[in-house]
ROMIGU-920125 format. One line per 2 residues: number of its first residue (from 1); for each residue x, y, z of C-alpha. Coordinates in pm, 1 decimal. Example, Ala and Ser with C-alpha at 12.3 -4.5 7.8 and 13.67 -1.06 7.14 Angstrom:
<marpas>
1 = 1230.0/-450.0/780.0; 1367.0/-106.0/714.0 $
</marpas>
This chain:
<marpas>
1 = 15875.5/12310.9/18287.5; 16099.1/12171.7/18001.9 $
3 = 16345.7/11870.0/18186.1; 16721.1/11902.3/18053.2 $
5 = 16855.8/11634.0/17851.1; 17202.2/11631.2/17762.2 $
7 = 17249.1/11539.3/17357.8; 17581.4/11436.3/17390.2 $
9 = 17797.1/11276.8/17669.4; 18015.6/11515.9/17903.7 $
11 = 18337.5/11601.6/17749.0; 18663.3/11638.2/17935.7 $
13 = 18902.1/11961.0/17803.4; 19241.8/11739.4/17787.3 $
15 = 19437.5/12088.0/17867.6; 19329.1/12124.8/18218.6 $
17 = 19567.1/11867.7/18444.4; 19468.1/11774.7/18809.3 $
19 = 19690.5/12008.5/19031.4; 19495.8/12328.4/18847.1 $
21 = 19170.6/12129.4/18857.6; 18962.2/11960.2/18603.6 $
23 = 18743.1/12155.9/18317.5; 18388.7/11933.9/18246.1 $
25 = 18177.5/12080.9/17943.7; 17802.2/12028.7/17864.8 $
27 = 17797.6/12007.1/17484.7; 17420.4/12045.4/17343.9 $
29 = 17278.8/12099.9/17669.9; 16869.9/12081.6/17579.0 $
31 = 16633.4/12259.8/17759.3; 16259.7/12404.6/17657.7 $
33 = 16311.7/12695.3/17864.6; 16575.1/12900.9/17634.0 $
35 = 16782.6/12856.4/17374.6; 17031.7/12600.3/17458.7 $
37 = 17357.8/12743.5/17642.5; 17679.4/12590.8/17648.7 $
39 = 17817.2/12520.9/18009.5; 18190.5/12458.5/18125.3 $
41 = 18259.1/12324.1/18476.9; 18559.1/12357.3/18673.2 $
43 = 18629.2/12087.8/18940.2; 18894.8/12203.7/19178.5 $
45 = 19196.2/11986.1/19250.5; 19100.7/11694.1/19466.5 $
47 = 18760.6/11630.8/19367.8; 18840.1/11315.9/19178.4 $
49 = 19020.4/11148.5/19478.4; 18791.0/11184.8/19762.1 $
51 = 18381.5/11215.9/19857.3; 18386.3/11622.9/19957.6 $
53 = 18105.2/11801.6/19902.7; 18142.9/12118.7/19686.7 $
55 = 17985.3/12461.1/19694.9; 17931.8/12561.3/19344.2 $
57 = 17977.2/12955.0/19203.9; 17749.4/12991.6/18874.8 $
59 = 17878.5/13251.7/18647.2; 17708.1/13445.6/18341.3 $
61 = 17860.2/13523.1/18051.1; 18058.8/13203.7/18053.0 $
63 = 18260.0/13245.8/17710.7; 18424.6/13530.3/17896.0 $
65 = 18471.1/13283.1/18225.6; 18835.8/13080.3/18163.3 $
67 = 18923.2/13087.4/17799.5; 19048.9/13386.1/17619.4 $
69 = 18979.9/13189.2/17288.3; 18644.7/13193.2/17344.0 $
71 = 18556.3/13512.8/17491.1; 18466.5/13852.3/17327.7 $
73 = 18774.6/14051.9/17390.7; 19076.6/13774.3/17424.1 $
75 = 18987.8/13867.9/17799.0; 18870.4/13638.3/18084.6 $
77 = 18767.6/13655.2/18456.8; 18990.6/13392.4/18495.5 $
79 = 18780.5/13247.3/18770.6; 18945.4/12925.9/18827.7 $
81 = 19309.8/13086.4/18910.2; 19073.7/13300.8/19174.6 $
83 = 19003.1/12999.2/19354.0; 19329.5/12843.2/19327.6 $
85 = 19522.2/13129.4/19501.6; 19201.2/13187.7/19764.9 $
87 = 19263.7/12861.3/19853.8; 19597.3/12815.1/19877.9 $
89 = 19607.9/13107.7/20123.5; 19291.0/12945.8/20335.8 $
91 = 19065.4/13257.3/20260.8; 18813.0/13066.0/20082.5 $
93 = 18722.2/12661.8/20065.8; 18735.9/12520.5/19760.4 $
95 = 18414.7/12551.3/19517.6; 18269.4/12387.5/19166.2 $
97 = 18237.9/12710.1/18921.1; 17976.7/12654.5/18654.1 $
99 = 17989.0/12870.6/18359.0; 17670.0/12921.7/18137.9 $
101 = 17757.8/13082.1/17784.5; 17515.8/13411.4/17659.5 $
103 = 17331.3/13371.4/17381.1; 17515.9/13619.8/17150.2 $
105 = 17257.7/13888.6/17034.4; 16954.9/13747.1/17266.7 $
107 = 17198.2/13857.0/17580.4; 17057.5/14152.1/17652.0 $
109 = 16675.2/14015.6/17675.5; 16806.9/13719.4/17847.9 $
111 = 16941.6/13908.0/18112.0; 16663.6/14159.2/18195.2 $
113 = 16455.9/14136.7/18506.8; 16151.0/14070.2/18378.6 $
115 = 15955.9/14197.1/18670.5; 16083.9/14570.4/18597.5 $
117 = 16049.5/14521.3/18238.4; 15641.3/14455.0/18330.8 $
119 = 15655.8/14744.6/18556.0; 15757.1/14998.2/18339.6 $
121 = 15551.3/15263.6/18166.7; 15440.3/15237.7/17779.6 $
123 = 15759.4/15453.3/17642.7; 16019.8/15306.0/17861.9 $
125 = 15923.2/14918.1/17786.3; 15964.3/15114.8/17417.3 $
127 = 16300.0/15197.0/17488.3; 16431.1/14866.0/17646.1 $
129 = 16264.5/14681.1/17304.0; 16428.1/14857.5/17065.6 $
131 = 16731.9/14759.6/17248.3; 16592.0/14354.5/17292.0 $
133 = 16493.4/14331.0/16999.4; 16247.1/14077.8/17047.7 $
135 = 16058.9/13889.0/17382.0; 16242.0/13946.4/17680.5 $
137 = 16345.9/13570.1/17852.4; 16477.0/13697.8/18201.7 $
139 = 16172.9/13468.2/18406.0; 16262.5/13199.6/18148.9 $
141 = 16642.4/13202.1/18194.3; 16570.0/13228.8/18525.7 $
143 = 16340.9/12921.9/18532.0; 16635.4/12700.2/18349.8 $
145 = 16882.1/12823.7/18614.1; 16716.2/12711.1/18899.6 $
147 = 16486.9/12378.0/18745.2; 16688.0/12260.9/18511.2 $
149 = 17059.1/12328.1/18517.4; 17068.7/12340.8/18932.2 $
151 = 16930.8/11998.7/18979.5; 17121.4/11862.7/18668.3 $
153 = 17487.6/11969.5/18852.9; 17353.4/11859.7/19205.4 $
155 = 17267.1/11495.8/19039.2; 17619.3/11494.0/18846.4 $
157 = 17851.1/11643.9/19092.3; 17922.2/11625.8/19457.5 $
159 = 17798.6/12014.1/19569.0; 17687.1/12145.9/19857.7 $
161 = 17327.6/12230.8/19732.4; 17196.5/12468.1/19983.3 $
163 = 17156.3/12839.4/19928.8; 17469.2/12934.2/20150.8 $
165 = 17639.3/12733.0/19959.0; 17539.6/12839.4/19619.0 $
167 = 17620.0/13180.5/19462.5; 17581.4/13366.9/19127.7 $
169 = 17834.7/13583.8/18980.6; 17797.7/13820.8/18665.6 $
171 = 17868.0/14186.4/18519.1; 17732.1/14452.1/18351.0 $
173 = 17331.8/14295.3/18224.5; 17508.4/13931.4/18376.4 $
175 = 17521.9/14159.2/18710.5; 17117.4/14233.9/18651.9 $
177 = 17046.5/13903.3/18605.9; 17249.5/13764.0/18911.9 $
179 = 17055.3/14073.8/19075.4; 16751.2/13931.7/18984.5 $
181 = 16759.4/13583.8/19061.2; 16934.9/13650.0/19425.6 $
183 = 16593.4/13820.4/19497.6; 16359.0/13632.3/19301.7 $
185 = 16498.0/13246.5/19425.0; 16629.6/13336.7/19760.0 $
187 = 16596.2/12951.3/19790.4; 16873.0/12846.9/19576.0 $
189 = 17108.0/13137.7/19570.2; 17217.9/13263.3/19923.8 $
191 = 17513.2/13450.2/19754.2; 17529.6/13690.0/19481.0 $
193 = 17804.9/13897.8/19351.1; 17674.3/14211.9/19078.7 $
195 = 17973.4/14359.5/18928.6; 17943.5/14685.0/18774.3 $
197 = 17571.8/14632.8/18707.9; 17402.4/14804.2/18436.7 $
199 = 17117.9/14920.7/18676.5; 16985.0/15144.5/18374.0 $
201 = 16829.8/14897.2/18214.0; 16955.3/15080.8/17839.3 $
203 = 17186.2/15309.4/17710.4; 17269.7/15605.8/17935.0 $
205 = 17226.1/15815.9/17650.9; 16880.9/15745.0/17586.1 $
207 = 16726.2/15737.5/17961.0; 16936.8/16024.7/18130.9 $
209 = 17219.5/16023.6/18368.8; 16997.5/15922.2/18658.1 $
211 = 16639.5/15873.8/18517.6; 16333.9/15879.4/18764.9 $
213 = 16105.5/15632.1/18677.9; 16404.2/15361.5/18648.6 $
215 = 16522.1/15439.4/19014.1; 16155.3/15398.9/19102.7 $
217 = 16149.7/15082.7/18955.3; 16421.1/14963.0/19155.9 $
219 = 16301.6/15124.4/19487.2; 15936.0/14944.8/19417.7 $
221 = 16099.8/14612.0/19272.8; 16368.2/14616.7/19567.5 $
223 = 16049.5/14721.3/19856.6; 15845.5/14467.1/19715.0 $
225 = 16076.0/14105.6/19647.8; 16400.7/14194.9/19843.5 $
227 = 16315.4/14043.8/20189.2; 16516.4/14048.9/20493.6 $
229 = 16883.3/13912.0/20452.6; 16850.6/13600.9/20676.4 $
231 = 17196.0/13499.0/20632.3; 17214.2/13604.7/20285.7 $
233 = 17530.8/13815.6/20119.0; 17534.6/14045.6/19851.9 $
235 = 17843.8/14161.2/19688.9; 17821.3/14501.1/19442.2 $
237 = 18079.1/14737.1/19282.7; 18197.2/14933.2/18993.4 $
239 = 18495.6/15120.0/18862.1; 18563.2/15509.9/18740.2 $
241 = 18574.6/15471.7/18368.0; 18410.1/15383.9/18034.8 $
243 = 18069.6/15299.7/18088.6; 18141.4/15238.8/18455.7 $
245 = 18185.5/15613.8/18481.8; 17765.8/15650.6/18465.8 $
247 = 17711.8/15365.7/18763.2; 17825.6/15559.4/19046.8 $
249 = 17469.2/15790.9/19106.0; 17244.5/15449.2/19045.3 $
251 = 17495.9/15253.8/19261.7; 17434.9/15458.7/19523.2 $
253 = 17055.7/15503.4/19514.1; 17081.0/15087.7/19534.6 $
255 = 17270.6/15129.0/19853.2; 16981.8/15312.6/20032.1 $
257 = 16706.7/15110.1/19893.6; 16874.0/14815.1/20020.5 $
259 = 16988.6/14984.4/20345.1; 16662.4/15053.9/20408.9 $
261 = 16522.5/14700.3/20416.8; 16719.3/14627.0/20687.1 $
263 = 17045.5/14538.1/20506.2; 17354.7/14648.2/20695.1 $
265 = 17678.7/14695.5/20493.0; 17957.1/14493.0/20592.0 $
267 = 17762.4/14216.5/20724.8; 17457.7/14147.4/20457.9 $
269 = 17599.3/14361.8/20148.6; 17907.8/14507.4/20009.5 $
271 = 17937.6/14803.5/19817.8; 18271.5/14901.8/19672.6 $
273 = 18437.4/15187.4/19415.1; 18729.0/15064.6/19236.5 $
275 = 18882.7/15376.0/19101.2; 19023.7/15376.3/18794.1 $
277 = 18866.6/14999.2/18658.8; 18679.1/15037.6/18325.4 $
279 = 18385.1/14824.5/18232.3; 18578.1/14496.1/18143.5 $
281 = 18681.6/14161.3/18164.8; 19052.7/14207.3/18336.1 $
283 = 18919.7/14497.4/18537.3; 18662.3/14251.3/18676.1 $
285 = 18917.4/13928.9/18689.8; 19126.8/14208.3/18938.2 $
287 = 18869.7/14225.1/19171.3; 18727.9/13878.0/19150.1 $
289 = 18933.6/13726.5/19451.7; 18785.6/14025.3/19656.3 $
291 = 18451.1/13962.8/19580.1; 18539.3/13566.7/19594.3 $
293 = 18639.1/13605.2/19929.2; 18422.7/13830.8/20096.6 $
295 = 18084.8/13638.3/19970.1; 18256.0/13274.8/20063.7 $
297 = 18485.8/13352.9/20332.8 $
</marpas>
């Protein structure tokens, strides 16, 4: 469904020079599936001169990606200095890093797993709506991920298209949603990194420290859709404080369910505690080359 059509031509941000790579954007991206994001591409150093092939790292939440002029908090991940040091000490080959921009106050429907949103009893689904605020997108954000925007950078850009080579990154509802489509499209993303992931589905306050029927919903989602990791790698985590302080009993309930599909941690998944990081951007740009490097090594 719904092809992608670019409205205007690519632009090229003058500010990025060669030796720190080269920043692409896709201005009035068009798609039927969603309302149209905003995407920024980094090319690493190199890619102009030669005929490599790329992996490519998609990341939610783009405004929050390289910029701090466009992000929410003057904070950013900072994602392509990641790759430049990774790189430069030979943990990590050099990767394409595609950033697709939230939709402002559609984020958090955009981001929710549909499936669990379809599984869940009459007064929960009441709870995560008063929160959406309207339809809830995930399947159809998912759907432009992987049919539209996908083919659109493997046609433009020299990547590596294959699942091993192709990871999603995000945090907090962008960690759900990276979640999400590492299960559901096990055929286009092999890696997946969920950073302090907002397995609640709401507000803490309103479901409980560690409510019941959400677990479930993972355990059944998770039984159901995960699969066995055939090669796959999954990176998770979260820090001590903020609203990181509520993921740690949820994190762990995660770690069994996926333990006990046959996942082995180390090898398939990572789980990690980061004591002391609170639920933002330069917490999250800290821990980025572990995650980076772990997932691509």
């Amino acid at each position: 469904m719904g092809a992608l059509a670019l409205v205007c031509p690519l632009l090229v941000s003058p500010a990025a020079a060669q030796p720190t790579g080269r920043f692409v954007e896709l201005a009035n991206v068009s798609t039927t599936q969603i309302v149209p994001p905003h995407i920024t591409i980094w090319l690493p150093p190199g890619y102009d001169k030669g005929h490599r092939r790329y992996g490519v790292v998609y990341m939610n939440d783009g405004q929050n990606v390289f910029f701090p002029a466009r992000s929410g908090f003057n904070k950013v991940w900072a994602a392509d200095k990641a790759v430049l040091a990774l790189v430069a000490q030979h943990r990590i080959a050099p990767v394409i890093i595609v950033a697709v921009d939230h939709p402002g106050d559609a984020r958090y429907r955009q981001y929710f797993p549909q499936k669990l949103y379809d599984m869940a009893s009459t007064p929960l689904r009441a709870t995560f709506d008063r929160l959406a605020k309207g339809r809830i997108t995930g399947d159809a954000y998912l759907r432009f991920l992987t049919n539209d925007l996908k083919p659109l950078i493997d046609r433009r850009f020299r990547t590596r298209a294959g699942p091993a080579q192709t990871a999603i990154v995000g945090s907090s509802m962008g960690g759900l949603i990276s979640c999400y489509a590492f299960v559901e499209r096990p055929d286009v993303f092999g890696r997946a990194a969920c950073v302090s992931t907002h397995w609640p589905l709401a507000d803490p306050a309103d479901v409980g420290p560690f409510n019941k029927e959400v677990a479930m919903l993972w355990k059944t989602y998770l039984t159901r859709h995960l699969g066995l990791p055939a090669g796959r790698k999954l990176w998770m985590d979260h820090g001590t404080e903020t609203l990181d302080a509520a993921y740690g009993p949820w994190q762990s309930a995660i770690d069994d369910d996926i333990t006990a599909r046959g996942w082995i941690q180390g090898r398939d998944f990572e789980s990690r505690t980061y004591k002391g990081a609170a639920h933002e951007e330069n917490a999250w740009a800290a821990r980025l080359p572990d995650m980076l490097a772990w997932l691509l090594r």
